[in-house]
N, C-alpha and C positions, 0 to 999 in steps of 0.2 A: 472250372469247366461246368455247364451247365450238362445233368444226365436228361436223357430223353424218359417220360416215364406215359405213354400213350392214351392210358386211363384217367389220366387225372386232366381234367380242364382248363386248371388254371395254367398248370406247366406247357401244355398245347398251345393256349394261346401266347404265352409270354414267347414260346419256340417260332409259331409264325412271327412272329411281329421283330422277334431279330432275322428270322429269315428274310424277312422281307426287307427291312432295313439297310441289311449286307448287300441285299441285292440290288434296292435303289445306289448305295453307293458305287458299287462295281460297274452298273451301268450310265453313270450321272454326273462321279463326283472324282473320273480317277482318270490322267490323264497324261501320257510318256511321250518324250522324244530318246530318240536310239539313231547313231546311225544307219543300224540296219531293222529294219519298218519292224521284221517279224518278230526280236526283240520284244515290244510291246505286247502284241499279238499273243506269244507264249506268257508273257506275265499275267496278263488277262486270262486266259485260259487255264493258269495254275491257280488263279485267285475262286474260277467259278468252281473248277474241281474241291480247292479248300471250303467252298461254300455248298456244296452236295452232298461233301464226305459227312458233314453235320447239319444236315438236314431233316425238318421236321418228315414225318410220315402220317397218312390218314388213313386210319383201318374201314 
């Protein structure tokens, strides 16, 4: 697990650069079939919440 530590540079930027990452995938690279549509929909949405809960921050 990578810790978030705000002070420090190098760790900031390595933090955006997965965030960013994760985030191109999630939007680009990930893609369901379900009987039912909203299926998807929630899985996508529990994937961005996983992608917030560990989110970079800018003081």
């Amino acid at each position: 697990m990578f810790e978030y530590y705000p002070n420090n540079q190098e760790r900031q930027r390595v933090q955006e650069t997965l965030f960013h990452e994760k985030q191109t995938i999630i939007e680009n690279c990930l893609f369901g079939v379900d009987i039912n549509p909203n299926s998807v929909k929630i899985c996508q949405l529990r994937l961005w919440i996983e992608l917030l809960k560990n989110a970079y921050y800018k003081l």
